[in-house]
VOGU-3710 file (C-alpha; in Angstrom, 3 decimals, decimal comma):
1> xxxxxxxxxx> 26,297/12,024/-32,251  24,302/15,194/-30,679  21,110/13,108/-32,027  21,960/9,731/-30,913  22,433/11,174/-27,225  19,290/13,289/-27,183  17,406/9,556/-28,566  18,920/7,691/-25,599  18,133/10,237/-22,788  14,062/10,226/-24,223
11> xxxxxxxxxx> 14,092/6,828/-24,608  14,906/6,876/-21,013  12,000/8,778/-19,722  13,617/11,641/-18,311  15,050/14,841/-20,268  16,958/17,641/-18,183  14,806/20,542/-18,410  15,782/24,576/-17,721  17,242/25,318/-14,344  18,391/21,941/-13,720
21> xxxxxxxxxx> 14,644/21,141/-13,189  14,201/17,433/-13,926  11,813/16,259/-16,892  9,953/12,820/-16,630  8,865/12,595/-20,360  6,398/10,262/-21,187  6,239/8,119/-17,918  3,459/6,040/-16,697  1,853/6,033/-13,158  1,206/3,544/-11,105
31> xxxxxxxxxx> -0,436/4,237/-7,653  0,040/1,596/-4,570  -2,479/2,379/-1,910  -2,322/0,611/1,442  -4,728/2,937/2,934  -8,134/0,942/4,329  -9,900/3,144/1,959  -11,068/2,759/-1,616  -9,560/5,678/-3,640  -11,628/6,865/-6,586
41> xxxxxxxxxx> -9,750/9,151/-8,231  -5,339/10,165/-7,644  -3,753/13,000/-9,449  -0,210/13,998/-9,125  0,678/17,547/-10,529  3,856/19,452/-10,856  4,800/22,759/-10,301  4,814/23,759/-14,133  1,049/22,661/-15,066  1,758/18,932/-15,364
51> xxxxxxxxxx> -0,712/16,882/-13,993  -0,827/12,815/-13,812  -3,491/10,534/-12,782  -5,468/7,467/-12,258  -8,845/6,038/-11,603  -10,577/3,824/-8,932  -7,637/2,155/-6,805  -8,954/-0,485/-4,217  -7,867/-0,744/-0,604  -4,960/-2,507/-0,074
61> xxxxxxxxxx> -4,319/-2,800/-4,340  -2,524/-0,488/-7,494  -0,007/-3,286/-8,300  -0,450/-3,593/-12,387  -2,943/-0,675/-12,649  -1,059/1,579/-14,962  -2,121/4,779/-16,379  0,047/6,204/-18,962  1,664/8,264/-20,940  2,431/12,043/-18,931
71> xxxxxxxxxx> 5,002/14,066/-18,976  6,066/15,722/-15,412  8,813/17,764/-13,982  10,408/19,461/-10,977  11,181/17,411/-7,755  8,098/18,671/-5,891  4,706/17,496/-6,322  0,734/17,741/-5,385  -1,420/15,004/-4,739  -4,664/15,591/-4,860
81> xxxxxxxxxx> -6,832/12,315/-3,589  -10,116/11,402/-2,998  -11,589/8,043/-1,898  -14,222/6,619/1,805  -14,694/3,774/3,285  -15,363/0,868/0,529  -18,611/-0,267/3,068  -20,002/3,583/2,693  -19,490/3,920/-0,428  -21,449/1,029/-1,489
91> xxxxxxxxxx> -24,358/1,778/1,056  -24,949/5,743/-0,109  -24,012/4,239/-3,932  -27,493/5,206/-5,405  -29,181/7,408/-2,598  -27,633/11,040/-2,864  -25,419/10,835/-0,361  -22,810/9,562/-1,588  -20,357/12,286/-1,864  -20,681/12,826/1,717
101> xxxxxxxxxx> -19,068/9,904/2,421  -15,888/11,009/0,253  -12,983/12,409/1,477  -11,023/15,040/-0,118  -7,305/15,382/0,749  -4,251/17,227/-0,701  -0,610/15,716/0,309  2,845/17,465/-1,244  5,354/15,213/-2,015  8,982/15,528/-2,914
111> xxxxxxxxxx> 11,153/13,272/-5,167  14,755/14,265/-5,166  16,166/14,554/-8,458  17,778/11,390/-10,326  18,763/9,559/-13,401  15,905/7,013/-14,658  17,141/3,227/-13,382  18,893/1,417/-16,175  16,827/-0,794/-18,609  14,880/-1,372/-21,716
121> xxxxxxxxxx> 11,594/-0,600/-20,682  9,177/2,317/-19,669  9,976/4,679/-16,841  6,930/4,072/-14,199  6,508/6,861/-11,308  5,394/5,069/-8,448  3,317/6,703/-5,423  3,260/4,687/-2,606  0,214/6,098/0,274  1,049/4,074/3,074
131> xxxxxxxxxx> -1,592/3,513/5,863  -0,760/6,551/7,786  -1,341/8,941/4,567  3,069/9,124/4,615  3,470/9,187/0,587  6,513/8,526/-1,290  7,664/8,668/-4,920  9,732/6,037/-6,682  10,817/5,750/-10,010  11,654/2,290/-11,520
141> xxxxxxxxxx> 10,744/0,379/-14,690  9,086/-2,629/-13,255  5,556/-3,264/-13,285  5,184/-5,863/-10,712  6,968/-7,160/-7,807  7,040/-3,064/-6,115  4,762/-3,657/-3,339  5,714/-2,641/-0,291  3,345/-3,632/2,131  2,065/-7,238/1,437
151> xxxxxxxxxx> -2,012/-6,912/1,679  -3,751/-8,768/-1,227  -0,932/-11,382/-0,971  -1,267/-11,906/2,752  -5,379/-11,902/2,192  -4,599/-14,654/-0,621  -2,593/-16,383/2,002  -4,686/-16,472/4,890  -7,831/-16,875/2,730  -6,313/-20,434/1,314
161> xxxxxxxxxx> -4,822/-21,688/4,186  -7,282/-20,754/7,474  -10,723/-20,377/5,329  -12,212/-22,712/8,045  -11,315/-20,627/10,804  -12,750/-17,557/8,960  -16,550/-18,367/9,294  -17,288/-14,773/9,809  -16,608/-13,318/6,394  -18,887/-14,111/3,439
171> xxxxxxxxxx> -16,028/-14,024/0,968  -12,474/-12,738/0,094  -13,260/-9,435/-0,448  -14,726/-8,892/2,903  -11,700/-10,124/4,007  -9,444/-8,333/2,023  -11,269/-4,943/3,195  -10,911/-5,553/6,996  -7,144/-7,140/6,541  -6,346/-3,699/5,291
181> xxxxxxxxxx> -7,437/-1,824/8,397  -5,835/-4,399/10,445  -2,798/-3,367/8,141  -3,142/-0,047/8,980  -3,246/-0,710/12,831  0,001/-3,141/12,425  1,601/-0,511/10,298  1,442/2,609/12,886  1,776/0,799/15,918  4,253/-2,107/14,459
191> xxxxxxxxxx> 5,720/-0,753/10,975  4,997/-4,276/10,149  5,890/-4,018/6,318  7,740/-7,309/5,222  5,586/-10,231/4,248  6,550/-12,946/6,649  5,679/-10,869/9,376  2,372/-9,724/7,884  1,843/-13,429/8,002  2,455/-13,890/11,481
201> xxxxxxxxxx> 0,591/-10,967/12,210  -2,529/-11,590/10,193  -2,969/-15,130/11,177  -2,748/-14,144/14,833  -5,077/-11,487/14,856  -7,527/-13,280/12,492  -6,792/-17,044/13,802  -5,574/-16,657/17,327  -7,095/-13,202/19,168  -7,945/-10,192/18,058
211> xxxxxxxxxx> -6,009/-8,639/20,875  -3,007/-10,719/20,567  -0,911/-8,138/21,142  -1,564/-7,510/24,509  0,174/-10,983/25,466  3,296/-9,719/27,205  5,754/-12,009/25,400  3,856/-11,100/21,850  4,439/-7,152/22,501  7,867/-7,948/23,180
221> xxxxxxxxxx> 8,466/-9,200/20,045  7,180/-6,227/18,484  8,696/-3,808/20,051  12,074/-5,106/19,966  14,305/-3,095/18,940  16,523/-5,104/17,159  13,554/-7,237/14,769  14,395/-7,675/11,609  11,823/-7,963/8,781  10,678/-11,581/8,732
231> xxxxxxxxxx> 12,009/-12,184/12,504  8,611/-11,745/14,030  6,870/-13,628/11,333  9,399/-16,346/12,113  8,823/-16,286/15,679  4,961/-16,271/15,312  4,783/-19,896/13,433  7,334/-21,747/15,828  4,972/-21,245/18,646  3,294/-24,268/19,867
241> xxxxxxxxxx> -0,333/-25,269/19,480  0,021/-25,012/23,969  1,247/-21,664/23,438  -1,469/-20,182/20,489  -4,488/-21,963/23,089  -3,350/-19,583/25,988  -3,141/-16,432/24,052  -6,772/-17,550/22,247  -8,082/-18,510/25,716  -6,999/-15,242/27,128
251> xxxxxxxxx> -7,454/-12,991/24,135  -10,880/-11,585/22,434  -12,743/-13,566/19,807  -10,292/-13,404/16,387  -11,178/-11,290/13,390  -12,918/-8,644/15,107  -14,207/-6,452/12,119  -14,707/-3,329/13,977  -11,120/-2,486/13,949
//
């Protein structure tokens, strides 16, 4: 019986250690950045010598990018990160001056102790960096469906359904790399997380006015509040064609990349 309970509690990923100190045996990492940055390297270490990490992580990306297998304990953490400006990086790529476009940065995190979640299959540690550098840890056993701020979906989005009105950007990934700093802006000013609002928001920015947000009625919205996630979103696609023409008219040209 003593065996067949010590099998279960590795088999979930996470073994009481001394002290009480929690014991994530065996865990893989998976980091979500939604930072405008591209990360190239992210490693988590414990207080006790453990040390997790993972490789090049793209602006706005980390969903199904899973390094594996560590073993970490405690309930407070280091993160030690480094990444730049994906645009930087690919200019100083081959000239020497690379590395001075890289940014070192150290972050402590805490992740209050718990029982694994209930399931089958492999404990995953999430770190989620959100645009302002605020990092959280999560632990969970699903691989996808985690994200918590919308970008490569909402690119995706706005890349099928208003490519005409996107003449600016070359491709995709152009896209994709200024959507995240817009993400960023929309996330400290807005905390706009939920995907029907990064929608609305996105497609007015991008579409309508880069300055959108200065329409009176548009900041209210915003700033209410009482919004829901998805209310703003919701709000943004019943306006009428009338109504998007005098915010455009009045606004800056959409898609500014100089965000």
């Amino acid at each position: 019986m003593r065996k067949a309970l010590v099998g279960v509690l590795l088999c979930l990923g996470l073994v009481a250690g001394c002290k009480a100190e929690p014991t994530y045996q065996g865990v893989s990492v998976v980091t979500y950045n939604y930072t405008p940055w591209d990360l190239t390297s992210v490693r988590i270490a414990d207080a006790f010598g453990g040390v997790a990490g993972s490789g090049m992580i793209r602006s706005g990306g980390g969903e199904g990018s899973v390094s594996c297998c560590y073993t970490l304990k405690g309930t407070d953490f280091t993160v030690k990160w480094k990444g730049g400006d994906a645009d930087l990086m690919r200019k100083h790529m081959f000239d020497g001056k690379f590395d001075e476009v890289i940014f070192a940065k150290e972050t402590t995190v805490h992740l209050p102790s718990q029982d694994a979640p209930p399931g089958d299959g492999p404990v995953i540690l999430e770190l989620h960096i959100y645009p302002d550098e605020l990092m959280e840890l999560a632990l969970s056993r699903q691989l996808l469906g985690q994200v918590r701020i919308p970008i490569p979906d909402t690119t995706r989005w706005l890349y099928e359904h208003h490519r005409k009105e996107l003449a600016g950007y070359e491709d995709i990934h152009e896209l994709r790399y200024v959507l995240a700093k817009v993400a960023k802006q929309a996330w400290v000013r807005y905390r706009i997380q939920d995907a029907e609002d990064m929608r609305g928001y996105m497609y007015l920015y991008f579409v309508v006015a880069s300055d959108f947000d200065t329409d009176p009625d548009i900041t209210a919205l915003l700033k209410d509040p009482n919004r829901k996630p998805g209310d703003f979103g919701r709000a943004v696609f019943k306006l009428s064609k009338d109504r998007l023409a005098q915010i455009k008219a009045a606004g800056t040209a959409p898609g500014d990349k100089n965000v």
